[in-house]
Structure formats: C-alpha cells, structure tokens
C-alpha positions in Angstrom: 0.0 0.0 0.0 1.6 3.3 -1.3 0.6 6.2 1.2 0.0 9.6 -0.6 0.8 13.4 0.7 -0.8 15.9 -1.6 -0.5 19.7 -1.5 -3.4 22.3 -0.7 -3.9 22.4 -4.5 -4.0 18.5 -5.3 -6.3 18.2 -2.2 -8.7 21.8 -2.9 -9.3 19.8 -6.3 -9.8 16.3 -4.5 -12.1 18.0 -2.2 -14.0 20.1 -5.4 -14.3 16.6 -7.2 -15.9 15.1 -4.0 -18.4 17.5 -3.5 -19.8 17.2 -7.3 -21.4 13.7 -6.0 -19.5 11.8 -8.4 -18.0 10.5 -6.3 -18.2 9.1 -2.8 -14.1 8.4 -1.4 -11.2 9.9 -2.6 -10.3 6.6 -3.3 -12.5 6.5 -6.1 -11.4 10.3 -7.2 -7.2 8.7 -7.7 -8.5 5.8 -9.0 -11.0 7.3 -11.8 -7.7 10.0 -12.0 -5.5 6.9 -12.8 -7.4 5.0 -15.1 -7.6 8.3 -17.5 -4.1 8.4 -17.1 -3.5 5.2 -18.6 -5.8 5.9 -21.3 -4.0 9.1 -22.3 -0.3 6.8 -22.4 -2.3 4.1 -24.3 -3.4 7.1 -26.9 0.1 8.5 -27.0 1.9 5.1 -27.4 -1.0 4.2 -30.5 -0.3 7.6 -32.1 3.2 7.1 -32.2 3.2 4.0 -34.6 3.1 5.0 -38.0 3.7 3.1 -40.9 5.1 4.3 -43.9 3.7 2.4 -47.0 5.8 2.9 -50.4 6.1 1.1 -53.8 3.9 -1.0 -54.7 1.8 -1.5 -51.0 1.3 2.1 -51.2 -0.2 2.8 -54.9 -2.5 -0.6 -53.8 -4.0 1.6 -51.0 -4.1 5.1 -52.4 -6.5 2.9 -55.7 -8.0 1.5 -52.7 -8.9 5.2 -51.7 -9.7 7.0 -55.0 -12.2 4.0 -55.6 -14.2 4.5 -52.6 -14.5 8.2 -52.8 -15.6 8.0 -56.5 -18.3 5.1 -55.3 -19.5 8.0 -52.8 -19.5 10.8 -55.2 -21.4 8.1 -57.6 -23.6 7.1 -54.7 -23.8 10.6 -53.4 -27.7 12.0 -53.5 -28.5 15.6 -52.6 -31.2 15.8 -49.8 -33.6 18.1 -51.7 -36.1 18.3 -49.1 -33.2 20.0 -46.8 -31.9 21.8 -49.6 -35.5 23.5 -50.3 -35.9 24.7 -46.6 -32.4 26.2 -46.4 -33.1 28.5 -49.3 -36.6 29.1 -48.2 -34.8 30.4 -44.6 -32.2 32.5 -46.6 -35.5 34.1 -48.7 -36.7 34.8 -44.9 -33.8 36.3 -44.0 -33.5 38.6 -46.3 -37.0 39.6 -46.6 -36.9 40.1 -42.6 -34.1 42.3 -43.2 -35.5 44.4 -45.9 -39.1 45.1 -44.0 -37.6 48.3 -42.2 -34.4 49.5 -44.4 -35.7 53.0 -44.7 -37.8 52.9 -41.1 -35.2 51.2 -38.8 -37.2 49.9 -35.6 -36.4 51.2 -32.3 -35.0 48.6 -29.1 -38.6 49.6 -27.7 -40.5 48.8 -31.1 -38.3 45.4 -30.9 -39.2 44.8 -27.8 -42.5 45.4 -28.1 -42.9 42.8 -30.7 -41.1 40.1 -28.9 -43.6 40.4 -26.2 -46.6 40.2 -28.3 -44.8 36.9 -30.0 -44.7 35.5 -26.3 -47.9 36.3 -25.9 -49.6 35.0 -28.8 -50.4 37.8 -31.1 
C-alpha cells in the first residue's frame, strides 16, 4: 500500500471533485484519475506508430482510396427536401431584413414585438 501526501492544491481539487457527488471516497477520485491516465499513455503510445507504405503496397492503398471516394461521389444524393428549406430560410432572412431599411425599428418597437410573440399575437 503506497501512502499519498498531496498539496493544498491536489487536495482543494480532490475535495472540489468530492463534493460534485460523483463520487463518494477519494479513493475513487485517484482511482477514476488513474485509469484516464493510462488511457492518455495508451493514446500517446497508439499515435506514435506510423507506418510508412511505399512502392507497390502504397499505390494498392491510395487505388484502394480514389475507388471509394468516386463510389461515394457516384452514390452521393442531394437531400432536396433539406436543400429546399435552407433556401426558403435564406429568402426569410433577407426579406426580414429588408421590412424596415428606410424605417429602422427602435430597441422599444423590438421589444415590443417580442412580447406580443410570447404572448400570442
């Protein structure tokens, strides 16, 4: 068993995580702390292997590659339906925008109508 001292600021943020009801011993708190630990070493040690592909192996892939992204282009099908409401919104926009050009609405006339929107009129 490995006996731990930890300064006012290790134990101020033992003490924080304690009180958020997570969890219920600082036992837990060191142990949750620990297993993220080892997940952050097990992400570093992953990232680090890289494999270089070259000759033959590596024009094999990159085919590989340029055939599925033209099977997705070829596959590829606009959603028209979305398409339809997002120019329908820019139309709105822009017709919002143009209602008071030359008669700019005042924060009181702006508030005004977001009140009456709550309200139902």
């Amino acid at each position: 068993m490995i006996q731990i001292i930890l300064d006012s600021e290790q134990e101020k943020l033992l003490q924080e995580q304690l009180k958020t009801g997570k969890y219920r011993t600082p036992n837990e708190v060191i142990t949750d702390a620990l297993k993220i630990l080892a997940q952050r070493q097990n992400l570093n040690q992953e990232s680090q292997r890289i494999t270089i592909l070259s000759g033959e192996p590596a024009q094999k892939l990159l085919e590989e590659k340029i055939q599925m992204m033209q099977e997705m282009k070829e596959n590829y099908q606009p959603d028209t339906h979305r398409h339809k409401l997002a120019e329908e919104f820019s139309q709105l926009c822009q017709e919002t925008q143009e209602l008071h050009v030359d008669n700019p609405l005042t924060d009181e006339e702006i508030d005004e109508e977001i009140a009456a929107y709550r309200r139902g009129e």
